[in-house]
N, C-alpha and C positions, 0 to 999 in steps of 0.2 A: 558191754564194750570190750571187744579184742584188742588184744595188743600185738604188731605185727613186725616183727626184725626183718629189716633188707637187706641181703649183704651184695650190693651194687644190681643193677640191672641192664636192658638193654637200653638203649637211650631212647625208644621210642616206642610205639608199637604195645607190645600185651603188656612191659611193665607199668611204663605210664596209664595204661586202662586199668591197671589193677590195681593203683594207689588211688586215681580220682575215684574206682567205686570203694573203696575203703572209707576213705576221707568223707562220702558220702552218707556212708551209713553208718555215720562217728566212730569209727573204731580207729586205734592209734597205729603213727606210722612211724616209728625210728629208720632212718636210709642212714646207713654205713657208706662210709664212700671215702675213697684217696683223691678224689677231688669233682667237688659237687657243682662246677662250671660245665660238667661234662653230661650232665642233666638241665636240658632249659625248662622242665617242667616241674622242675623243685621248687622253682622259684614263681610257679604259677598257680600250684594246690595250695593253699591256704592247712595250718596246723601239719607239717612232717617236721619230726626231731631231726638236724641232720647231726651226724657224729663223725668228722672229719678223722680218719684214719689211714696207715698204708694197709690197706684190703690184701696184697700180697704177702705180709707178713705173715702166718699164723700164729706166734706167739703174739705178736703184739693185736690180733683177734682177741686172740682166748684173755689179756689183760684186760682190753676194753670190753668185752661184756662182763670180767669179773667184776669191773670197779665201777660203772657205768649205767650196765643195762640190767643187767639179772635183778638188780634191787625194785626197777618199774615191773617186774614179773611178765616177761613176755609170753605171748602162746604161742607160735609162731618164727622157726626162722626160714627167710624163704629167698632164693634169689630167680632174677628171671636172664641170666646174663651165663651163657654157657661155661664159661672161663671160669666162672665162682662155684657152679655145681659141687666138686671136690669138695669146696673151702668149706662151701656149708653141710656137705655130708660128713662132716670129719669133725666140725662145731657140734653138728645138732648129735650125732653119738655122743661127743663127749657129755651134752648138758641136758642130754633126755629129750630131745623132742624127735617129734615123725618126719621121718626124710628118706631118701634111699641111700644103702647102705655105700661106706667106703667104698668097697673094692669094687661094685659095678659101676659105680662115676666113675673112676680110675680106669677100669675095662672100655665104657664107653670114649672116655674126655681126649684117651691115649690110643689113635687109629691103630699105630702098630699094635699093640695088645689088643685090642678088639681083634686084630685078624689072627694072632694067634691061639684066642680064645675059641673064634669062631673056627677054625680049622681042626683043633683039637675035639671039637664039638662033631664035628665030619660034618659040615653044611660047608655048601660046593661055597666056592670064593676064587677069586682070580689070584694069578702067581703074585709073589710080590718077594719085595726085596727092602729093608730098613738101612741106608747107606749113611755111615759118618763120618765118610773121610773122600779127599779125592781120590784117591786107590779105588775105594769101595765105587765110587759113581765110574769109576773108566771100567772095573771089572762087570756091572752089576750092562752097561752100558755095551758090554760085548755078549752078554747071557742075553737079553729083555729082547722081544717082539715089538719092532715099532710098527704103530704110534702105541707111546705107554701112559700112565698118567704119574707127574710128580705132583706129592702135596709135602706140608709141614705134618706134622703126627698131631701138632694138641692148636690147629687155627680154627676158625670158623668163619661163616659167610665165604666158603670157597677162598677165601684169605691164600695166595699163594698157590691156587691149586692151576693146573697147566697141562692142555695134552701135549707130549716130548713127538717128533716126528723122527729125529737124531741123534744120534750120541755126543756129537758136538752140543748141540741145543740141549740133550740133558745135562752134561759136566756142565754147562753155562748159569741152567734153572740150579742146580745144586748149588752154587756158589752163590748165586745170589740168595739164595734162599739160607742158606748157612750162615752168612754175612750178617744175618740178624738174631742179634743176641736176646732181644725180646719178643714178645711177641705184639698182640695190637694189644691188648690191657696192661703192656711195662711187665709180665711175668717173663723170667728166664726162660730158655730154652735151652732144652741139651744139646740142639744142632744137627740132630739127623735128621735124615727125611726119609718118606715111603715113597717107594717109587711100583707099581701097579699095573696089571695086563691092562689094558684099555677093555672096557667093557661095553658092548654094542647092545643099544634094544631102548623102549622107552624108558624114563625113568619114573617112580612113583612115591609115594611116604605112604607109611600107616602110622596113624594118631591113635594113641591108646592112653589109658588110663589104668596103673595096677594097682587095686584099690588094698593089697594085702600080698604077701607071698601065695605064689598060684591061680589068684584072681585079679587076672588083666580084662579090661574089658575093650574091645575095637569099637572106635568110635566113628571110622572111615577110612577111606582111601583117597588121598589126593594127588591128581594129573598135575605131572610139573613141564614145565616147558623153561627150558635150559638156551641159555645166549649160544652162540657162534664159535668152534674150536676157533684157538685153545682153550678158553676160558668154559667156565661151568656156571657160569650167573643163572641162578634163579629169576626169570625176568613173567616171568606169568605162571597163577594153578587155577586149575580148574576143582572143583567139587562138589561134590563125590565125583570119581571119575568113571567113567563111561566103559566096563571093562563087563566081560560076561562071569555069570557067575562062579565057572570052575577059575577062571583068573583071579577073580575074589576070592576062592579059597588059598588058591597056592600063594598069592600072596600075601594074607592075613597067615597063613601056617609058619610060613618062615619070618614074620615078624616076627611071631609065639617063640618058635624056637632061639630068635636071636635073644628074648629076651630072656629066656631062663638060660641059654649057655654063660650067659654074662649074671648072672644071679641076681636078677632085676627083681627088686620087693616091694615098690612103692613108688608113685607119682605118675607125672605122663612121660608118655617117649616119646620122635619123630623120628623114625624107623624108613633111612631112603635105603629105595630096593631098585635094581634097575631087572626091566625082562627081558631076558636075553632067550638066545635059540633052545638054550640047553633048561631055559626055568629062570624063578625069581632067584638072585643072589643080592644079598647084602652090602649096602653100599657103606652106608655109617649108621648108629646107633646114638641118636642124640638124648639125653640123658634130661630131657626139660618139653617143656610146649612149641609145638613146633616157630618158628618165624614168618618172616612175608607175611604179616597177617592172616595165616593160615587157619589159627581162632576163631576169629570177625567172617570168615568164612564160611567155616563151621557151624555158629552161631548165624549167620543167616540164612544158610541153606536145611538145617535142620535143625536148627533150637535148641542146640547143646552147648552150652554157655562155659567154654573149657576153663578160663580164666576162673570163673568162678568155682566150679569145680576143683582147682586147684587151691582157692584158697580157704575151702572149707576142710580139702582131703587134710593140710597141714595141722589144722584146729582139731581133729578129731569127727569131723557131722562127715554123714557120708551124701555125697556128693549126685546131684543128680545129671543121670548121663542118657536120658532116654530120648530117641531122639522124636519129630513129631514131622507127619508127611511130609514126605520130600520134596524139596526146593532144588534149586541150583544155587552156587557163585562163583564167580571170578574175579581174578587179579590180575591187573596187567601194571609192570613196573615203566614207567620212561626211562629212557638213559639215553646217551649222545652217540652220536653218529661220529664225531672228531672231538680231538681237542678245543677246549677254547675257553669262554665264558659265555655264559647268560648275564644278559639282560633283562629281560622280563620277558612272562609266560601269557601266553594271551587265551583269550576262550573257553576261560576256569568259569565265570560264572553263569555262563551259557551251558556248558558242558554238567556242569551241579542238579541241571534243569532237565536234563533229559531221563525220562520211563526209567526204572529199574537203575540209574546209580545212585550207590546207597552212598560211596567217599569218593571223593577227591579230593588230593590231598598232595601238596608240593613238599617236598623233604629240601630242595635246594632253589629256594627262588633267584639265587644270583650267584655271580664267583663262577670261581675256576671247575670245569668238568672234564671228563676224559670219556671215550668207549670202555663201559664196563666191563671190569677188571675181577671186581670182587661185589656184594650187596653193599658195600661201603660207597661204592656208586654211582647206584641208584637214585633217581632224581625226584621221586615222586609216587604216584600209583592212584589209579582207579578200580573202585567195585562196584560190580552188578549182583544183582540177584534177583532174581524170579522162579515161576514155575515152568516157565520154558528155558531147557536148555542150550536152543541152538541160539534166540533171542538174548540170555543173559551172553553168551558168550561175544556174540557177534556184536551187538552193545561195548561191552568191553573194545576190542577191537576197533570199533566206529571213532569212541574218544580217543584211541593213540591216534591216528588218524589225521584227528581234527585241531586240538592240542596243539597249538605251536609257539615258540618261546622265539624273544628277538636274541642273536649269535653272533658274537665276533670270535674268528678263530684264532689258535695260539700264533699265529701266524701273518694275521693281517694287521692292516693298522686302519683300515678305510671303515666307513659304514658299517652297522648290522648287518645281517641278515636274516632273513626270516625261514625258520629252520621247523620242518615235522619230525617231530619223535619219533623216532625207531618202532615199526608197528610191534617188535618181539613176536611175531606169530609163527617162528620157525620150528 
């Protein structure tokens, strides 16, 4: 029996799947967490230690494993919550375990420094500019090519991020964006932002696994399909995606290279690359397994069971990454058309029933919704999979479709209405 430290996770998704197969195959679970309301499936695995703490602190970290945890002998610290990568790569140095090192969390977690990393590396990248003041956003606002992209340096799930059309509408994103003194997990923020050429072409991830310094190993490529400017929402991927093979190479090379410019020595990545005219460039460098259940993906289209693979890479076993004849899968996220509320969602258990969907699966059966903004909201999601690709895909598709939820907008006060989900197929 393993012993496995969490220091917070994502609320749904790959971490919750990796504490039910834990809990399943008896080995122990301590979750760290500044507050464990924020997790509804803590309260639904049976046997996790939880150990109420501010996760932000690091001293008061490195206290509670001194007085606490280290005495249970843990093997394992591991988070699945991008915001904590640092935390735990800067714990697990200190206290001997396997993790990836400081400064390429730091390189990745921190977008401007990844692009200064990435530039000094000489791999092509789009101009950009790190703005901390309104001076800087009116000068940077008279230099930039519009349309440009503003984001925060250390968010995630496109948190903030925004195509600029104007230099009014950028000073505006920078203000609002400055305005916030934390970020979405209560950590500080320095208050700059990046501001970026806009980059044209499709966009893609590479999923890899670096089982050691030098040996990464590609696990695939996955098609994303991105919401409506301004916004960047992750609203559907397809995988493996459908690209020829010299594209497979150039865009598995500049994975490779993004991740030894940044001195990547251990764990998986999610490596977004967009293809643009001039070649694959580097979009961001995520420092963990990818999101949007891109795993569950993975794992149904070819057998490679990432989650798991992660939690043997952190014990020590090495990790099986091979994959077995190729499948297809897909995701497609729901999200709203308008402001408003949900009611209730209809044609879930009909839809459960159709060939080739493996989940369905609502994130928000009721309450207040918006047009997505950020993966924060996101309403839900269905997967297919099979061994036809046009069939899994166009499957996916059929349930946005058919899926309809009853609607009152922010705005009325009359009747429902009966509302279809956004197909996302753009």
């Amino acid at each position: 029996m393993l012993h496995y430290i969490f220091i917070e996770s994502n609320t749904t998704g790959t971490g919750r799947l990796a504490i039910e197969r834990l809990r399943s195959a008896g080995h122990r679970v301590s979750f760290v967490t500044k507050q464990p309301s924020k997790y509804p499936f803590l309260s639904t695995i049976p046997g996790i230690k939880i150990v109420e703490t501010n996760t932000n602190d690091l001293e008061q970290l490195i206290n509670v494993f001194e007085l606490s945890l280290k005495s249970s002998h843990p093997d394992a610290l591991i988070t699945f919550s991008t915001y904590y990568v640092l935390t735990v790569a800067v714990l697990a140095k200190k206290f001997g375990f396997r993790y990836l090192n400081p400064l390429a969390a730091h390189s990745c977690h921190e977008k401007n420094v990844m692009r200064n990393v990435l530039k000094a590396a000489g791999m092509p990248g789009p101009q950009f500019w790190l703005i901390g003041s309104e001076e800087d956003a009116s000068r940077v606002a008279r230099e930039v090519d519009f349309p440009c992209v503003v984001k925060p340096v250390s968010e995630s799930g496109s948190l903030g991020v925004s195509l600029i059309q104007n230099s009014a509408d950028l000073i505006k994103h920078f203000r609002m964006l400055a305005a916030r003194p934390l970020n979405e997990r209560g950590q500080e923020t320095s208050g700059a932002i990046l501001v970026e050429e806009f980059l044209s072409g499709p966009e893609f991830s590479i999923e890899t696994v670096t089982l050691e310094p030098g040996q990464t190993v590609v696990v695939g490529i996955t098609e994303k399909h991105l919401s409506e400017p301004p916004y960047f929402v992750e609203i559907g991927h397809d995988f493996p995606a459908k690209i020829g093979e010299g594209v497979k190479q150039s865009l598995e090379k500049a994975a490779m290279a993004a991740l030894q410019a940044v001195g990547y020595d251990y764990g998986p990545a999610h490596i977004e690359i967009r293809l643009t005219d001039g070649g694959p460039v580097v979009v961001e460098i995520n420092p963990r397994l990818a999101g949007g259940m891109i795993p569950e993906l993975v794992r149904y289209a070819i057998g490679v069971d990432l989650i798991g693979a992660v939690l043997d890479l952190v014990v020590g076993r090495e990790p099986i990454l091979e994959a077995s004849p190729e499948g297809y899968s897909s995701i497609r996220f729901f999200t709203a058309k308008k402001p408003g509320f949900i009611k209730m969602f209809h044609s879930l258990e009909w839809a459960r029933q159709i060939p080739l969907v493996q989940e369905l699966t609502i994130l928000r059966p009721h309450g207040e919704i918006r047009p997505a903004e950020s993966s924060n909201d996101r309403l839900g999601y269905v997967i297919t999979s099979g061994k036809d690709r046009h069939a899994v895909i166009s499957t996916a598709d059929m349930v946005m479709n058919q899926v309809q939820f009853d609607f009152v907008g922010s705005d009325e006060v009359t009747s429902p209405e009966r509302c279809i989900v956004d197909r996302n197929d753009n």
